[in-house]
N, C-alpha and C positions, 0 to 999 in steps of 0.2 A: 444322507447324500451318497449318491454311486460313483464309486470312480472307479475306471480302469485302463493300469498304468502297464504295461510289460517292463519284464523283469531289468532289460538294458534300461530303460527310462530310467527306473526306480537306483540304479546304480548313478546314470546321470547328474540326479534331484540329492543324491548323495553327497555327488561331489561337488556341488554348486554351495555346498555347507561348509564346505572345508578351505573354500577361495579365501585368503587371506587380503590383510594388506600389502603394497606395491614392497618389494623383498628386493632393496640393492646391494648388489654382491660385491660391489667393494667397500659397505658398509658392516659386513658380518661381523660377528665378533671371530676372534681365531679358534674357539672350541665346538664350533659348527664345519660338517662336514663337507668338502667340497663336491659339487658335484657340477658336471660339463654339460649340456643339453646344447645338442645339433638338431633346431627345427625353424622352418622357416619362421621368419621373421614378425609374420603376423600373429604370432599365436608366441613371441615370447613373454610376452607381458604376465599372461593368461596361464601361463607352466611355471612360469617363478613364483607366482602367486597360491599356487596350488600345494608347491613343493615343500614352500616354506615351516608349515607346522610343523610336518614330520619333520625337516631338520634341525629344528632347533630341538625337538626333544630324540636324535639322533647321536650315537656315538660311533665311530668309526676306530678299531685300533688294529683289526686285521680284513684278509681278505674274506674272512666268513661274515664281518660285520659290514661290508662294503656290497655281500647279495645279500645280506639282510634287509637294508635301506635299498635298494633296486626293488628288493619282492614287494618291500612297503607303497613304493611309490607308484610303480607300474598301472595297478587299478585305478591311483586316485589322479593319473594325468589321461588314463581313457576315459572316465568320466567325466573331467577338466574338457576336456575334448569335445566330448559329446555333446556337451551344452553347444556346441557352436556350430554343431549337425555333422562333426565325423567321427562315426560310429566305428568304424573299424581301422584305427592303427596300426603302426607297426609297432613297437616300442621294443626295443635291444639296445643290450649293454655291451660295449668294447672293453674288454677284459683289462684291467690294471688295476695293480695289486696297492696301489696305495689313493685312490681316489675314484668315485663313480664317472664313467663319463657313459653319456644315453643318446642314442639316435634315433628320433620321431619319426614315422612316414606319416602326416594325417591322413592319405586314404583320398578317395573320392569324398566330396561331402553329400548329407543324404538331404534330396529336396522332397518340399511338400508338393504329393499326387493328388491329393483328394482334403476339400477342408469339407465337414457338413456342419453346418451353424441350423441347430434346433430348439422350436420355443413349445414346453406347456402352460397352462392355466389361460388369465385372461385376453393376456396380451395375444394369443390367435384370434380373437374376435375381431368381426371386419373393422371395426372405427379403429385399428390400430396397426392396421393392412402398410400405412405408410411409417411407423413406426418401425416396425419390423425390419422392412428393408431399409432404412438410412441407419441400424442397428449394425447389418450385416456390413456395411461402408467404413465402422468404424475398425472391424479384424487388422489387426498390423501384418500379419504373417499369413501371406495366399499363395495360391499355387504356385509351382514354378520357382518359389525362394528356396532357398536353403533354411532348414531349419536352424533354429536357435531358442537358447532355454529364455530369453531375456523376452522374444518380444512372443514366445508361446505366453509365458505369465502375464504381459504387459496387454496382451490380445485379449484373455480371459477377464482382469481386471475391469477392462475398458468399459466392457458390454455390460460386466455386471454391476461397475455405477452407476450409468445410465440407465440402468433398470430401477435402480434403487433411487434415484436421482427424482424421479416424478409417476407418480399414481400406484407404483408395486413397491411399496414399505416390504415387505418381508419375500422381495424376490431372489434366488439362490442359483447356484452354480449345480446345477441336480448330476452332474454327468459328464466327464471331460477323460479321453482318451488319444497318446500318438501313439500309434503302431507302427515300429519302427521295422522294417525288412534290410539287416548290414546285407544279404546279398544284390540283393534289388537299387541297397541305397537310396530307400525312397522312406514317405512318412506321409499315415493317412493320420488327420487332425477331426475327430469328431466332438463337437461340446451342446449339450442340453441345457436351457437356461428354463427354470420356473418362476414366473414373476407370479404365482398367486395373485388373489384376487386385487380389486383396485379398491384402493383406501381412501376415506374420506374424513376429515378434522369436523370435528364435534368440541363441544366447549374447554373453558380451560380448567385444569385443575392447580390451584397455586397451594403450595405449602412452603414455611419459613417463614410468614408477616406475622410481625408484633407490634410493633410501631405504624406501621401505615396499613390504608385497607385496601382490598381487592381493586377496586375500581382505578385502582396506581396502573397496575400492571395490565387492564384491561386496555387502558386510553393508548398504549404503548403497541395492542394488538392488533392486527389489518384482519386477519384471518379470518372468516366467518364459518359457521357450523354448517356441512354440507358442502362445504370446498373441497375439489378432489387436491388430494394429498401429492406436497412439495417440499423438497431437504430443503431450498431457497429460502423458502415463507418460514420454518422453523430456525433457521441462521439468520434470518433477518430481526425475526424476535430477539434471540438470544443476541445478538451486536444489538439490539435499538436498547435494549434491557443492560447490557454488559455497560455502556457507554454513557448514562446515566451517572449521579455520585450517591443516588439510591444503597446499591448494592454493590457490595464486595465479593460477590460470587454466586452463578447463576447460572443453569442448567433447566436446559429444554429439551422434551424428546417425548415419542410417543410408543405405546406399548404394537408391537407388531406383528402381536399372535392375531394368524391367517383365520382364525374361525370366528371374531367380530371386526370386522374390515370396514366397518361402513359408521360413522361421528365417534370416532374413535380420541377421547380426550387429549389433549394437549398439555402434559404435564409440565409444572414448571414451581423448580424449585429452587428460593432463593435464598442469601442470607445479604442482611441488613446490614451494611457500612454504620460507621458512628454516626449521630447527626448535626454530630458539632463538629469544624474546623477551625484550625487555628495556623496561623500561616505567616512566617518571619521570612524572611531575604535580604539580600546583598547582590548585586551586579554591577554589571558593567553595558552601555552601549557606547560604540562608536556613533551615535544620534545626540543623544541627551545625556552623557555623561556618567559618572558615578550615581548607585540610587540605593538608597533602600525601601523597603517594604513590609505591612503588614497588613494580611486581609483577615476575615471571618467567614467562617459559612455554617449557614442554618439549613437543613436540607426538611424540617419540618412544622414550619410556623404555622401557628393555631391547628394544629394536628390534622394540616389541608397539604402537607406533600409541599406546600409550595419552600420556594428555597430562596432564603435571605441570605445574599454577596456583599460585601463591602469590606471599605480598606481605605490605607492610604500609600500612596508613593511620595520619595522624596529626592529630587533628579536636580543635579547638576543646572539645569537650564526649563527644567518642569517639577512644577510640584502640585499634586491633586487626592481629591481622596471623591468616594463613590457610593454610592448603595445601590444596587439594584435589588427588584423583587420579581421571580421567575414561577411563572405557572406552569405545571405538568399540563403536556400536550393533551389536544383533543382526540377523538377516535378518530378523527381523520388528520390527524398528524397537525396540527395547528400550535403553533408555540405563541404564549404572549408572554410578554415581562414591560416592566416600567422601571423606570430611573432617574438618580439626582445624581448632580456631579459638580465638583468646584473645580477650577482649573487656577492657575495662576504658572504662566509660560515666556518666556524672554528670547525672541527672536531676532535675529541681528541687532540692530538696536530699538526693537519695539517691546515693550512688557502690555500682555494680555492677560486680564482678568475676567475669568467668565464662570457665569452658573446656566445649568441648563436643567431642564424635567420635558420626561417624555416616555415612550410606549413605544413596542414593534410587536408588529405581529409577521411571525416567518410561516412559511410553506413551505415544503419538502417536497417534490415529487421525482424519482427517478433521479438524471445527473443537477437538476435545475433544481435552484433555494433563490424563493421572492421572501421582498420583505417590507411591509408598506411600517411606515414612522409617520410619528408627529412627534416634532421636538420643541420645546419652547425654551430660549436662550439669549440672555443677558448679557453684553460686553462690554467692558471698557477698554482702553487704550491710551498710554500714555511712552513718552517718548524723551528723555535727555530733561523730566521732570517737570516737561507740560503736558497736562490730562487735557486729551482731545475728545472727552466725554462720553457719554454709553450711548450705545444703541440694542435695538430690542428685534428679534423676529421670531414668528409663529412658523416654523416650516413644516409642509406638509412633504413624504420624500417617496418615492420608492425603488428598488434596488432588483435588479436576477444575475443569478450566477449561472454559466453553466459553465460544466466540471466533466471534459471526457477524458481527463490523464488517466494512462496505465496504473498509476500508484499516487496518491494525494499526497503523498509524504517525500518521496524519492521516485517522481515523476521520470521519463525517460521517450515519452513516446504521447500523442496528443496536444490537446488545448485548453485554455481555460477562458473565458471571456466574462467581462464584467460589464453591467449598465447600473446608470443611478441617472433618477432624476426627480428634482427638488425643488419648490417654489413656494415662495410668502408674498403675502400681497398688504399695502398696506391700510385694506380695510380690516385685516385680521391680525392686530396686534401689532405690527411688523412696519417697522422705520422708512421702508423702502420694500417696494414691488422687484421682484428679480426670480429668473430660473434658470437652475446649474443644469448644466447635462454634462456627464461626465462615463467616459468608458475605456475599457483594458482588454486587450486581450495579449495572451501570453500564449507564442508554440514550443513544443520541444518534439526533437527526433533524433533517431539514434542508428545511425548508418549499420554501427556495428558496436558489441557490447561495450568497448571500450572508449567510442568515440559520443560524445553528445554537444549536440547544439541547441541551443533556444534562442529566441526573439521575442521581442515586447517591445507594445507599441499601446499609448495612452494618449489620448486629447480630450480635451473639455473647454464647453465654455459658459460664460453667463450673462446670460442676457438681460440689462438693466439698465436705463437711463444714467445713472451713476452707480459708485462703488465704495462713495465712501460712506453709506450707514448698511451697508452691508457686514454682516460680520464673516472673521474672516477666515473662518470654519468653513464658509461657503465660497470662498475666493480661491486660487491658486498660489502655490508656492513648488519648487523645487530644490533638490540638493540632499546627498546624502544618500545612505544606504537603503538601496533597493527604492532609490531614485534616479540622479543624476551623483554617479559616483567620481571623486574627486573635486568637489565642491560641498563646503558645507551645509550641514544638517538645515535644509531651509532657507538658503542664502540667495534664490534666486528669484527674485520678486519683480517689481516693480517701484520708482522713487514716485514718493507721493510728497512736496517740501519738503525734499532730501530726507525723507524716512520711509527706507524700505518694507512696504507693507505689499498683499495679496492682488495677483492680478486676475480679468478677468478670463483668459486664453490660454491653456496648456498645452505643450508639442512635447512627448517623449518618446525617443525610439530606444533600443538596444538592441546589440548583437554579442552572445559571447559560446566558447567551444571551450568544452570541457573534456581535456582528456584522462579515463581513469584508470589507472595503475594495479597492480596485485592489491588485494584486499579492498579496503575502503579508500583510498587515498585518490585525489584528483589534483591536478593543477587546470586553472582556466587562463583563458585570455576573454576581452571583453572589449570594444566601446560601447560609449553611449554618448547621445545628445539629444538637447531639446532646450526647451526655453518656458518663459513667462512672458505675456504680454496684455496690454489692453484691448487690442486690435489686434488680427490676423496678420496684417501687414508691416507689424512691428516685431514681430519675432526674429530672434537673431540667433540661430541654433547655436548654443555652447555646445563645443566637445570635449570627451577625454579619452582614454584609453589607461588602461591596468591589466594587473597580472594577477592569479591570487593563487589559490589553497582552498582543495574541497574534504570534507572528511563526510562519509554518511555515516546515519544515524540513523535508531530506530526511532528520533522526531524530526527528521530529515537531514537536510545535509548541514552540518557548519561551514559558513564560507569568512573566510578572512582574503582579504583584497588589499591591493597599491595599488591606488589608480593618481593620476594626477590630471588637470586640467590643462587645456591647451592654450588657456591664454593666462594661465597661474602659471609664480614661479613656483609652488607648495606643493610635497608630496601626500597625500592623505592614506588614512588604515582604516577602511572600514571593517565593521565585523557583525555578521548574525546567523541566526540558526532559523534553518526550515527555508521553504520560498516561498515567498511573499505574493500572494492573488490578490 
């Protein structure tokens, strides 16, 4: 690669090495030399930063040692300087015999006259004519500015990951020169960019499987042989692969020598997690109480990839245990799993006994994940120790997300919206004809870094002749965290002979502002209200309002919350980690 830099540049690129960290002088220790600097005000940050190294390995005990530390520093604050495009200083020392004191003149600063932005290889070919120039739109630093070392490299950068970004795997920086004129005060910017030829993905090549076979790692692939070549499609691999409990460590990339450009393999190399788990716990919910925990995971039954889940919890107010069985996705991204589950649940005063078996198959595409169910689920219910007997339904369900937040974790900016809907009939298994329709959407926006707000807004309803051989999985209830906060976990039903059970009609709204502090640290404010009803016309919005505590996290935020109810006299503490879609 050619480069040509003049000699003042080269002194500049020098000094940009020696910037230190932010150097407060009435922090010093007392064995560092004093020194005075008179320059304007924008450019102190920038000289104290600069000065710093040498003085700390500076000693000063006369006036020969005081031009010694002046000669030292003088180049490396016209350097300092230069980065920020003034090339010619003044820099003088005011004479005194027991400490450095320096007077900067920065100079006129030198602006860019001329930028030329040049391309070889294939990227001059017509199909890329509009390439080219929306390339040249992204230069940071154009005529008529004042140069600077920060957005010359930041300029350079830009163009050449975008090069690298899509169809030119092995395109390069061939050529970058400023020519700086200190009389003229001016700087011509020329850069050559070679994007060599256009790359195209060819099969894959996997090394590191012992335990499982090729065809794992394929169903996981989009990519097909003779796609022109994407960093995206290769990160996308590496995360669908990374994200998996497959693998403990995984690396994807492809070879970039320019002289076979064209089904150029897909290397991917992996190594193999254990494939047994084993998993104890302890917690805490503000929902359901004290719990503990113990699951399993098989990630390779009958040496088919597929991966056996199961466990049990034991909660305060829920106790259940699980097996699920999870198939490695299709080539087109298709996931299926089946499951059993026992539940046994205690809600204000109702105890719920239920077994359920069932299948999903989910869809991925872009921000959206469908997911169509059949669940088949057995209840009982009893109440102050009379059994009000079982009921049975066949539900057939389906569910979309879509997902446009900034960050899935620590959202700040976007939306997230939910739909489900669910029906059993009672020619199919099922006690009672009925369908749910239920949906959420959630916004968040962020005026300014420290301020955030969101809203959420949820209704459902179900439509059924009756509700009472409905189970109640498929009915409504509120209360509780990343509900209806400051009411409890569930407590908002409807009386069915004075035994609060599941209604057919849900209203929830929220509003809450989050403000966030140095570091990770937030306080929020919040209400909310909504209700449960059997009809539309019986809903009676409960409110509340709270205060709480945000902490982020690299699994989202922790929020701890006081909210109390507006027709309670009770204070409540809700607490959970992440938010809740």
């Amino acid at each position: 690669m050619k480069s040509f830099v003049p000699t003042r540049l080269v002194a500049v690129l020098l000094g940009v090495a020696l910037l230190g960290h932010r150097f407060a002088l009435a922090q010093e220790p007392a064995d560092i030399p004093e020194v005075r600097v008179t320059v304007p005000a924008q450019f102190e940050d920038l000289i104290q930063n600069a000065m710093a190294p040498i003085r700390r390995s500076a000693t000063v005990n006369d006036e020969g040692d005081v031009w010694q530390l002046f000669r030292r520093l003088r180049p490396v604050l016209r350097d300092a300087l230069g980065t920020r495009g003034y090339f010619s200083p003044v820099i003088s020392r005011v004479p005194d015999a027991n400490r450095l004191i320096i007077t900067i003149d920065p100079g006129p600063p030198s602006v860019v006259t001329d930028l030329q932005i040049e391309f070889d290889g294939a990227i001059n070919e017509p199909q890329f004519a509009e390439r080219r120039e929306r390339l040249k739109t992204l230069w940071l630093l154009g005529r008529g500015q004042t140069f600077d070392q920060a957005e010359w490299t930041a300029s350079k950068d830009l163009l050449l990951r975008d090069l690298l970004s899509r169809d030119f795997a092995a395109a390069t920086l061939a050529e970058s020169s400023a020519q700086v004129d200190p009389e003229t005060h001016s700087v011509v910017l020329r850069v050559v960019y070679d994007s060599g030829p256009v790359f195209t993905f060819g099969p894959l090549q996997i090394e590191g499987l012992n335990k499982y076979r090729p065809d794992l790692i394929e169903r996981y692939n989009t990519i097909e042989p003779g796609d022109r070549y994407e960093q995206e499609k290769l990160l996308t691999l590496l995360s669908d692969l990374q994200n998996t409990s497959y693998f403990s460590g995984v690396d994807v990339k492809v070879d970039t020598d320019d002289r076979t450009p064209t089904h150029v393999p897909i290397q991917v190399s992996v190594q193999e997690s254990d494939s047994k788990r084993l998993g104890l716990g302890a917690g805490y919910s503000s929902n359901t109480g004290f719990r503990t925990e113990a699951s399993y995971q098989f990630n390779n039954l009958w040496d088919k990839a597929y991966t056996l889940s199961t466990g049990a919890r034991l909660e305060q107010k829920r106790q259940s245990a699980y097996a699920d069985l999870f198939f490695p996705p299709s080539r087109r991204g298709v996931v299926d799993s089946l499951g059993i589950a026992s539940d046994h649940q205690t809600l204000s005063n109702l105890e719920i006994n239920r077994n359920s078996v069932g299948g999903i198959r989910e869809y991925r595409f872009g921000s959206n994940e469908v997911r169509l169910g059949l669940n088949y689920q057995q209840e009982e219910r009893q109440s102050l120790g009379v059994n009000f007997g079982a009921t049975q339904a066949l539900v057939s369900s389906a569910s979309w997300t879509h997902n446009r937040v900034n960050d899935r974790l620590n959202p700040s900016s976007g939306y997230i919206a939910y739909g489900q809907v669910a029906a059993a009939s009672e020619q199919l298994a099922s006690d009672q004809d009925f369908v749910r329709l239920y949906g959420r959407v959630q916004r968040f926006w962020s005026p300014s870094r420290q301020n955030l707000f969101s809203a959420r807004l949820e209704a459902g309803t179900v439509a059924a002749s009756a509700r009472r051989d409905i189970p109640q999985d498929y009915l409504f209830r509120a209360g509780g965290t990343n509900s209806l906060r400051g009411f409890e976990f569930l407590d908002i039903g409807v009386l069915d002979q004075g035994i609060l059970v599941g209604g057919r009609r849900l209203m929830i709204g929220s509003l809450e502002y989050t403000r966030w502090f140095k570091g990770n640290l937030g306080a929020a404010v919040f209400t909310d209200v909504g209700d449960v009803a059997d009809n539309w016309s019986q809903l009676d919005l409960q409110k509340a309002v709270g205060v709480g505590l945000r902490y982020k996290t690299p699994a989202g935020p922790i929020a701890l919350d006081v909210a109390k109810a507006v027709n309670q006299p009770r204070v409540r503490i809700h607490f959970s980690l992440g938010v809740a879609f």
